[in-house]
C-alpha positions as CSV (number, residue, x, y, z in Angstrom):
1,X,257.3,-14.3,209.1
2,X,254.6,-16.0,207.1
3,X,254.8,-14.2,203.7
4,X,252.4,-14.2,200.8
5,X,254.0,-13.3,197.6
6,X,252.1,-12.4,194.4
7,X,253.5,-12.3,191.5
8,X,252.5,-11.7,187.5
9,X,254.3,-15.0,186.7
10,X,255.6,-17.6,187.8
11,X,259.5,-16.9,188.4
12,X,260.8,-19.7,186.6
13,X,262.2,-20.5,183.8
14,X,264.0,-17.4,184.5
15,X,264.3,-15.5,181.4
16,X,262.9,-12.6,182.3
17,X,264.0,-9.5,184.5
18,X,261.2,-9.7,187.0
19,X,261.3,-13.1,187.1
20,X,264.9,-13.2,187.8
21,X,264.4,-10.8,190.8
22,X,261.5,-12.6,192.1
23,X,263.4,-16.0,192.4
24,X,266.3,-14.9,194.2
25,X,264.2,-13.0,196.7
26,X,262.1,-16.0,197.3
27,X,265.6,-18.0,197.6
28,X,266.7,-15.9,199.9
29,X,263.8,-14.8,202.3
30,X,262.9,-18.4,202.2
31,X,265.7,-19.1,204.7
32,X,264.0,-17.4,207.3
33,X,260.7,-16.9,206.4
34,X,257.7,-19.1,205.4
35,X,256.8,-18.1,201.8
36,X,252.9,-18.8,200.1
37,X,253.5,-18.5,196.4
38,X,251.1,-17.2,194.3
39,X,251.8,-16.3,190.7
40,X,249.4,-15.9,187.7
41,X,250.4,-17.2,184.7
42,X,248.8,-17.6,181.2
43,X,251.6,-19.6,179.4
44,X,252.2,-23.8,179.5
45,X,254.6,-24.3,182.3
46,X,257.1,-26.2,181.1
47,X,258.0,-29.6,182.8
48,X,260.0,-29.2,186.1
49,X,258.9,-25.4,186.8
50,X,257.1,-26.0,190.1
51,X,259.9,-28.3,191.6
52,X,262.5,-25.5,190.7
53,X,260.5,-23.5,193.5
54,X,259.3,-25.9,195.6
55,X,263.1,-25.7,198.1
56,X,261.7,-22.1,198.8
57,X,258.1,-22.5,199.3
58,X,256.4,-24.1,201.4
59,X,253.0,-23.7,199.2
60,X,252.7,-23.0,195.5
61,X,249.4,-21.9,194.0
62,X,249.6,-21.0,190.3
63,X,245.8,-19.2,189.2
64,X,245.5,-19.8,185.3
65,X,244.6,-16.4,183.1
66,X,242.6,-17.8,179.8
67,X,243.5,-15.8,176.9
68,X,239.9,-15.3,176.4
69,X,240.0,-13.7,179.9
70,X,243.0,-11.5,179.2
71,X,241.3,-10.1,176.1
72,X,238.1,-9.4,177.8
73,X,240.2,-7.5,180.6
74,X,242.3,-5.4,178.4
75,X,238.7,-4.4,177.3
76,X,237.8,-3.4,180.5
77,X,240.6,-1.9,181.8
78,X,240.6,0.3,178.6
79,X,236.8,1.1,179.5
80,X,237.8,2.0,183.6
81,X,240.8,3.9,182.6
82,X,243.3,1.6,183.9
83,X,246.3,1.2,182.4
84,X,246.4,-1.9,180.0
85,X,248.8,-4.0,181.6
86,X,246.9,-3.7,184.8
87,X,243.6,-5.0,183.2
88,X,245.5,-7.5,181.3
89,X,246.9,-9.4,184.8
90,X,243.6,-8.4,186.5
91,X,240.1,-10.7,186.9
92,X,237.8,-10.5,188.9
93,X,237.8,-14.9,189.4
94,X,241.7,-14.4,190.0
95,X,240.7,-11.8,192.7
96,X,238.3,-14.0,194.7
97,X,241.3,-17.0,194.9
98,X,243.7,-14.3,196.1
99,X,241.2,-13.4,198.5
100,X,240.4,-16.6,200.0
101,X,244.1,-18.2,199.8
102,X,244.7,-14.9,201.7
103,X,241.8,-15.2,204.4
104,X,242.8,-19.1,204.8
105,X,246.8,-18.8,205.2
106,X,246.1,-15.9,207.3
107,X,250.1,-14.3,206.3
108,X,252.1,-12.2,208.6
109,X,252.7,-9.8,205.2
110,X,251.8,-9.3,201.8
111,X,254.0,-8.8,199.1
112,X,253.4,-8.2,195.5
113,X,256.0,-7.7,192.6
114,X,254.9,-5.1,189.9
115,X,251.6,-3.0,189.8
116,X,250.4,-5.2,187.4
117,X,249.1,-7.2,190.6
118,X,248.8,-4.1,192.8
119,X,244.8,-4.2,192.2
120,X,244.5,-7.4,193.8
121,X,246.1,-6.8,197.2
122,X,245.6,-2.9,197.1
123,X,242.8,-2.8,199.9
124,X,243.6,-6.4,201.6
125,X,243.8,-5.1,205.5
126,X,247.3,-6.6,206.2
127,X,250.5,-5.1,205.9
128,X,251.7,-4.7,202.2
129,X,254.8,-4.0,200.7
130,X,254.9,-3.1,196.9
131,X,257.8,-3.3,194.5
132,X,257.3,-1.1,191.7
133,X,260.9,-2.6,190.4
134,X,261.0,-0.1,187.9
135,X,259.2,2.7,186.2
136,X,256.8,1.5,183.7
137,X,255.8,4.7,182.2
138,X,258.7,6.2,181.4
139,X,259.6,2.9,180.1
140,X,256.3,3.6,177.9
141,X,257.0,7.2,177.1
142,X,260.5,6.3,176.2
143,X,259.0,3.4,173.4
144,X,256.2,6.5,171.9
145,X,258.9,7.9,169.8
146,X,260.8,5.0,168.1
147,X,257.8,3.1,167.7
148,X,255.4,2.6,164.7
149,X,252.6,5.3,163.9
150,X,249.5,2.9,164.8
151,X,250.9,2.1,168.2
152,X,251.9,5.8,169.3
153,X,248.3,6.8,170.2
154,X,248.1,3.1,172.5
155,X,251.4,3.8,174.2
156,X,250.7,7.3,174.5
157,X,247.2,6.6,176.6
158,X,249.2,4.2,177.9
159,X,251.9,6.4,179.6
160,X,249.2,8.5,180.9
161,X,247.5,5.9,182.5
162,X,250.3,4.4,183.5
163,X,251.9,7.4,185.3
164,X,248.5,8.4,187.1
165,X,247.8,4.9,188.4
166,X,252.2,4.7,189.3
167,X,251.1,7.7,191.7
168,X,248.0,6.2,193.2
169,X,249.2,3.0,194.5
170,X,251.7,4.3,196.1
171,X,249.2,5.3,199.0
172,X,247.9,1.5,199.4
173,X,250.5,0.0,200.8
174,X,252.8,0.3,203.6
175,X,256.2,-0.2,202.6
176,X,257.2,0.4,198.4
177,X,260.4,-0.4,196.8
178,X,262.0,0.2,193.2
179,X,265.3,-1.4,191.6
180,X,267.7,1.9,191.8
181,X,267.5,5.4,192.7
182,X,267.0,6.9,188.9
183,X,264.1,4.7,188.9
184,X,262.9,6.1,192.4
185,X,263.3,9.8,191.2
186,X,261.2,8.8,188.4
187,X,258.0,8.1,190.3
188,X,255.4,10.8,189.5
189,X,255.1,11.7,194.0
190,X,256.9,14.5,195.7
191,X,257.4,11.7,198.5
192,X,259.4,9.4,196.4
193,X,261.9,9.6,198.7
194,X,260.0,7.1,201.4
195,X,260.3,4.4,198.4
196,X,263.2,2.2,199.4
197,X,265.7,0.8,197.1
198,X,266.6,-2.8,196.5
199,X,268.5,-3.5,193.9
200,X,268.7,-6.9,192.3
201,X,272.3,-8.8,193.1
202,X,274.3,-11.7,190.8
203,X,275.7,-15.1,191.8
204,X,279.3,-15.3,191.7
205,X,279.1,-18.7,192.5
206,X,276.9,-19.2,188.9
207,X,278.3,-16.5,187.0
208,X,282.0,-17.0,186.9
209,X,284.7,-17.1,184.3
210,X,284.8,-20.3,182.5
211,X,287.7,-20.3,180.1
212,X,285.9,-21.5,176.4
213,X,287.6,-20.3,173.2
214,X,286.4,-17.3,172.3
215,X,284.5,-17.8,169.1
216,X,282.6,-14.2,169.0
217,X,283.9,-10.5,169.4
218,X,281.0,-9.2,170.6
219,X,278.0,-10.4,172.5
220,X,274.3,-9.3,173.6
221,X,272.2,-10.9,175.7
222,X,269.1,-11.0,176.8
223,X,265.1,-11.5,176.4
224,X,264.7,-10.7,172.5
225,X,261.3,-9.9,172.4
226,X,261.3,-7.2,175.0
227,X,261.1,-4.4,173.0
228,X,264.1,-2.4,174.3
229,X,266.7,-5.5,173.7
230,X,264.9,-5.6,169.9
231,X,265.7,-1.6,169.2
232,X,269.2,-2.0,170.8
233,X,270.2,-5.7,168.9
234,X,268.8,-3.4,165.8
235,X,271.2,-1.0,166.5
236,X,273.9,-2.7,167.2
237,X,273.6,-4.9,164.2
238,X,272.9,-2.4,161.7
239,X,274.9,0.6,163.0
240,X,277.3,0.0,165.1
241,X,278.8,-3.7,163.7
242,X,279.2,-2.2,160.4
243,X,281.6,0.4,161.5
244,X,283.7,-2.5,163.5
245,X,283.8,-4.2,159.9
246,X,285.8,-1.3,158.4
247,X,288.8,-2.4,160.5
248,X,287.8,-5.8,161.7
249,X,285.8,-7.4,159.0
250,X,285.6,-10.8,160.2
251,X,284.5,-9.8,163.4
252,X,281.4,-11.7,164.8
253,X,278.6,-10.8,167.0
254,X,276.1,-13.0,169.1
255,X,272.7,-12.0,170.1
256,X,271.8,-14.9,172.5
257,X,268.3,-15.2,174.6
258,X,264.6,-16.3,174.5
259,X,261.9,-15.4,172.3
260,X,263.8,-13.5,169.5
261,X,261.4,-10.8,167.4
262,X,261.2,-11.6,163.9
263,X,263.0,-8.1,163.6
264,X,265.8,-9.8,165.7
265,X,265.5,-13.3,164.0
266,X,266.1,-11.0,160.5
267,X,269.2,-10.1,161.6
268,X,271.3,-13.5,161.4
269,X,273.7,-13.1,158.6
270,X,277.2,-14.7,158.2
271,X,278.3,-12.3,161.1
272,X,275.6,-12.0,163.3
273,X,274.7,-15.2,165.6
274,X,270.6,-15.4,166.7
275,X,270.7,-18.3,169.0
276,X,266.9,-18.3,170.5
277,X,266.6,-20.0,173.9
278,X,269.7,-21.1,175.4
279,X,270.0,-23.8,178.2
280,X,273.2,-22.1,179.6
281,X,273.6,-18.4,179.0
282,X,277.0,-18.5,180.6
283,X,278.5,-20.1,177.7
284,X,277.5,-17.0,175.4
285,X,279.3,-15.1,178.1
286,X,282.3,-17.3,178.2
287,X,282.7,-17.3,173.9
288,X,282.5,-13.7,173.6
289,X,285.6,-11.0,173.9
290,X,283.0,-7.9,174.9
291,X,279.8,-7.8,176.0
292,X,277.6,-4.4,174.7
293,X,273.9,-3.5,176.0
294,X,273.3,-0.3,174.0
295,X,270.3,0.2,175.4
296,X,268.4,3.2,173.9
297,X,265.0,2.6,176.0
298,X,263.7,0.8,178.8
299,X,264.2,1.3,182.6
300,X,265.9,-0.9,185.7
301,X,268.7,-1.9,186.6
302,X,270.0,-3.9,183.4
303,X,270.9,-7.6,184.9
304,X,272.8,-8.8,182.1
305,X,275.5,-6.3,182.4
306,X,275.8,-7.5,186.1
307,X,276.2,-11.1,185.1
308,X,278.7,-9.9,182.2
309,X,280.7,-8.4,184.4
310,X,280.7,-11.5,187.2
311,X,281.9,-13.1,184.4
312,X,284.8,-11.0,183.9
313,X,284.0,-9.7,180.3
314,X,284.5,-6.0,179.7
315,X,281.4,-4.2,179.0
316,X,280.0,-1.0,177.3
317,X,276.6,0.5,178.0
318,X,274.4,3.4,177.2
319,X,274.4,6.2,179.4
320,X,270.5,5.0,179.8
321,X,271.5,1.8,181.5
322,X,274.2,3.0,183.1
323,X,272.3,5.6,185.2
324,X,271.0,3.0,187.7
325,X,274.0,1.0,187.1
326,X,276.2,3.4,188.8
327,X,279.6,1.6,187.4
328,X,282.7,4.1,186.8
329,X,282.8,5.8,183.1
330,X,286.5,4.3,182.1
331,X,287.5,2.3,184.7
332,X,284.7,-0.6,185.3
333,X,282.5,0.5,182.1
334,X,282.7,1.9,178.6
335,X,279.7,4.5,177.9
336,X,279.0,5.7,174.6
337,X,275.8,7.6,173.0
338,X,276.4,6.9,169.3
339,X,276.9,4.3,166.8
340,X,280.4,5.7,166.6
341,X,281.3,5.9,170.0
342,X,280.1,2.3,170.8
343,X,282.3,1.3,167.9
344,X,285.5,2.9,169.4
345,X,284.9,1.2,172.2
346,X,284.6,-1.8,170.9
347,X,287.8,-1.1,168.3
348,X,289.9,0.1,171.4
349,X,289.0,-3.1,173.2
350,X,289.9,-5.4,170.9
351,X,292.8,-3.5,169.9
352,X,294.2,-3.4,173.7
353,X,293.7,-6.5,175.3
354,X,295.8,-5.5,178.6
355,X,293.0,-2.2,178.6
356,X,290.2,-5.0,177.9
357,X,291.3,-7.2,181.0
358,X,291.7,-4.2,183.2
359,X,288.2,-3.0,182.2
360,X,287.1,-6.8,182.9
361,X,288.7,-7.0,186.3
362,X,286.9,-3.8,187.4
363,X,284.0,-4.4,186.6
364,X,284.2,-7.4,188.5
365,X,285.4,-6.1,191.6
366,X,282.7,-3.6,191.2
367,X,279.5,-5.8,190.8
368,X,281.1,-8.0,193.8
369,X,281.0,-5.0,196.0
370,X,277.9,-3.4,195.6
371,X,275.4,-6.3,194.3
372,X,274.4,-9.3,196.2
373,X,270.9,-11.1,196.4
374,X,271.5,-12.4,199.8
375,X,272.1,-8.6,201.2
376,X,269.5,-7.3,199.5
377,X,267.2,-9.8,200.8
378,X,268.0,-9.2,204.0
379,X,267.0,-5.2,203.2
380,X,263.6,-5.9,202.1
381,X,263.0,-8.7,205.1
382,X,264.2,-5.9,207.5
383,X,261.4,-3.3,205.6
384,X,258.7,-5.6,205.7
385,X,259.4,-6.5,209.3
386,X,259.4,-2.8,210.4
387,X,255.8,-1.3,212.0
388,X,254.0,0.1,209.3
389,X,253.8,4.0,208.9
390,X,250.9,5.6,211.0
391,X,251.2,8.7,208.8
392,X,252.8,10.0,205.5
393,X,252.6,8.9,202.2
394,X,252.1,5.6,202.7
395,X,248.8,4.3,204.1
396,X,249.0,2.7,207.6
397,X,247.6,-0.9,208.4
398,X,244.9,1.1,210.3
399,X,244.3,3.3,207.6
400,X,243.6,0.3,205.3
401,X,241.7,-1.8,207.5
402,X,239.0,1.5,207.0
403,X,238.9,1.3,203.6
């Protein structure tokens, strides 16, 4: 097939979720597909980007969003009752390339990663595949209570907006996927069930034991600006590391990724590591005894416990993350709800190594099993190469050639 793939940004550097997801499905459907690339972006690429992606494409076409642009389309959007991040990735000179690198390339399929570029291909008379990856209003909603008072009444429109539009665009294209099944039973439609699931994967190959001395006790990881890794690195720095310190005083914690929040930056004491942007996150991996993602908001399938546990580190998680995780409370995770529980964990680990390499090597075995980009890949290729629906929830390529 001859695929044109929209996408909010362009997937590399990878240190975001959707960006991770987006390159290894291009890697991947590359090797039997033709893939036309077409990512927004509204950042300075740094140098190199292009020729990470140029092995899976065979073109590349990067449309530039001016700040003055997004500002002017948040406005709008706000005006039309769109949901915020939709105007914010939406314009209407964007829309016109899209168009025409569509009409000229003439693709065999469409398909576009997050709704935020939903409104660009929504009515485009080919057949369309959509992955929501994960629920962003209930990722919204579940921000509305642990965030300041001015911002409530944005995120709350927000979540409406969100959850009406999430509905909607389910009925413009053919084929829809989502990251796990919690995610899929969160989609406000009484035919969710016709979304499929994909769920991201993690390469062994990459992320593999590497033997470093282990300098920290516990790690974090992750992008530190995305507001649910800044409430959880809060919480684990100010609640839960404290009640390690009562019987491990000395005991060290890393939070390692990109763009750290000043809330995050704040953090750094003599026990609490904020590295910023790291060229190799496995080394963060390697140096820590446990790895904890007490995640308190946010949806999706949470990648960095995947790579934590390819790496053979034993983990604890929220019940939150765990959910679309689907890893086994005890024997390949630790799950606790409070700053107390996540501290016994960590206590009992470090206490019992022979309990903290068992926990390791299950995990392991577990994320070996069950997630792989290559076979999930091939799932979506299969989906997009299936006819499209001639009835249902879903609209039909016949359907949307009406519209």
């Amino acid at each position: 097939m001859k695929l044109f793939v929209l996408l909010p940004r362009v997937p590399y550097p990878i240190e975001k979720g959707d960006k991770l997801r987006a390159y290894h499905q291009l890697r991947y459907l590359s090797v039997k597909n033709d893939i036309i690339l077409c990512a927004l972006n509204d950042i300075r690429l740094p140098e190199g980007t292009l020729d990470a992606l140029r092995p899976f494409c065979r073109e590349i076409h990067v449309i530039r969003l001016s700040k003055i642009c997004v500002a002017w389309n948040i406005l709008k959007a706000f005006l039309s009752g769109k949901p915020l991040q939709v105007g914010y990735f939406y314009s209407s000179g964007a829309a016109r390339k899209i168009r025409n690198l569509i009409r000229t390339t003439s693709p065999d399929h469409v398909y576009c990663q997050l709704l935020r570029v939903a409104e660009y291909v929504k009515d485009i008379p080919l057949p369309k595949t959509l992955d929501y990856q994960d629920v962003f209003s209930k990722g919204v909603e579940r921000r509305i209570h642990t965030s300041p008072f001015y911002l409530k009444p944005v995120l709350r429109l927000e979540y409406k907006r969100l959850l009406n539009y999430e509905a909607e665009i389910f009925d413009h294209f053919d084929h829809c996927t989502i990251i796990s099944y919690p995610d899929r039973d969160l989609i406000p439609r009484p035919d969710r069930e016709k979304i499929v699931v994909i769920p991201n994967g993690v390469d062994l190959d990459f992320f593999l034991p590497l033997g470093l001395p282990k300098d920290y006790d516990v790690v974090f990881i992750g992008n530190m600006g995305y507001p649910p890794n800044v409430q959880a690195a809060e919480f684990l720095a100010r609640q839960i590391l404290p009640l390690v310190h009562q019987r491990f005083p000395r005991a060290k914690l890393a939070l390692a990724g990109a763009n750290p929040h000043p809330r995050v930056q704040a953090l750094a004491s003599d026990s609490v590591h904020v590295t910023g942007w790291v060229e190799d996150v496995r080394s963060w991996y390697a140096r820590s005894r446990i790895f904890i993602a007490p995640m308190l908001i946010g949806t999706g399938l949470q990648n960095k416990l995947l790579e934590a546990m390819a790496m053979t580190l034993p983990c604890i998680t929220s019940p939150l993350a765990n959910q679309a995780l689907g890893a086994e409370e005890g024997k390949e995770i630790l799950v606790g709800n409070t700053a107390a529980e996540f501290a016994g964990h960590i206590l009992h680990l470090l206490e019992n190594p022979g309990k903290a390499e068992e926990l390791a090597l299950a995990g392991h075995a577990f994320v070996k099993k069950h997630f792989n980009w290559e076979t999930a890949a091939d799932k979506l290729e299969e989906l997009m190469k299936q006819p499209v629906p001639t009835q249902g929830g879903i609209k039909s390529q016949q359907s949307a050639v009406k519209s």
